[in-house]
N, C-alpha and C positions, 0 to 999 in steps of 0.2 A: 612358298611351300618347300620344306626340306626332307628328304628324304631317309626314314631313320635305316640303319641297317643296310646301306646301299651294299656293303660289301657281302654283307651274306647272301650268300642263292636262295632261294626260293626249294623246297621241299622238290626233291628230282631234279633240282637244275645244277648251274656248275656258274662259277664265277673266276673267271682269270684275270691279274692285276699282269700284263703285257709289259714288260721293263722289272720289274720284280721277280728277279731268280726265284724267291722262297714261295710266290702268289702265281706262279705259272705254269702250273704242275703240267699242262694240256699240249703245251709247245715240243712240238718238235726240233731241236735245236740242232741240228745237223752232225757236222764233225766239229773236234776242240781246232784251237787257235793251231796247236803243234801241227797238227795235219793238213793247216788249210790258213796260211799265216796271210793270205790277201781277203781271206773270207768269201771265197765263193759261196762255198755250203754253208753257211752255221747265220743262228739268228746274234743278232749285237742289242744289248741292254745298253740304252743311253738315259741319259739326264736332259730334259728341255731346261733355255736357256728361259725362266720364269722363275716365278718366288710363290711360296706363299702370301703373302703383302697382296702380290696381285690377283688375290682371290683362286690359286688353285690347288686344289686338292693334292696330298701330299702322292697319291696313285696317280694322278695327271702328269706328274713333273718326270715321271718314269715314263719308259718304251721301249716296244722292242721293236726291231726292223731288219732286213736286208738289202742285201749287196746287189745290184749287176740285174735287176729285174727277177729276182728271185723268190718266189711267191714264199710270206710267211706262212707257217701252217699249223694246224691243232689238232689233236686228235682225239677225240672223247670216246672209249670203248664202251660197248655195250647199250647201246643208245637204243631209245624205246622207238624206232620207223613208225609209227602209229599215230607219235606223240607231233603236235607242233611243239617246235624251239622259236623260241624271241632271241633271235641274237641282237645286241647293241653293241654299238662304241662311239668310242670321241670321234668328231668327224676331220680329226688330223690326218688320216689316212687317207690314200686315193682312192681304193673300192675296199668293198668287203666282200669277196666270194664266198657261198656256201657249198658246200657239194657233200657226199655220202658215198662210201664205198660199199 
């Protein structure tokens, strides 16, 4: 079974491609390289060492991560507290924390 439209949200939801400057509207990216050239603060877009060939999605082959135990972050304004969210992800990642402010 394949799933058509994975990258589109669902009506009221949000979709962020994580590694994709242009698909990651939600991230908080910290400070730029000038101000922070070891990268404490700021998220880093990488490339997995994979292919397409090896069955992975051209959004898989991208990521974003940090530095030094530094929790990556999102932030979605205006969000419906009423509503449940389904958050997903690849499970490349250690955890996925949710929280609300």
């Amino acid at each position: 079974m394949q799933i058509a439209n994975w990258q589109k949200a669902p009506k009221n939801g949000f979709y962020d491609d994580l590694g994709d400057p242009t698909a990651e509207p939600h991230v908080l990216r910290g400070t730029s390289w000038a101000n922070d050239p070891e990268m404490y603060h700021a998220v880093i877009d990488g490339i997995a060492d994979h292919t397409l060939e090896q069955g992975w999605r051209l959004s898989w082959l991208s990521y974003a991560e940090t530095l030094y135990e530094v929790p990556l972050s999102l932030r979605h304004i205006k969000l419906n507290t009423a509503k449940i969210f389904d958050a997903r992800h690849l499970p490349r990642t250690k955890r996925l924390d949710l929280s609300s402010d």
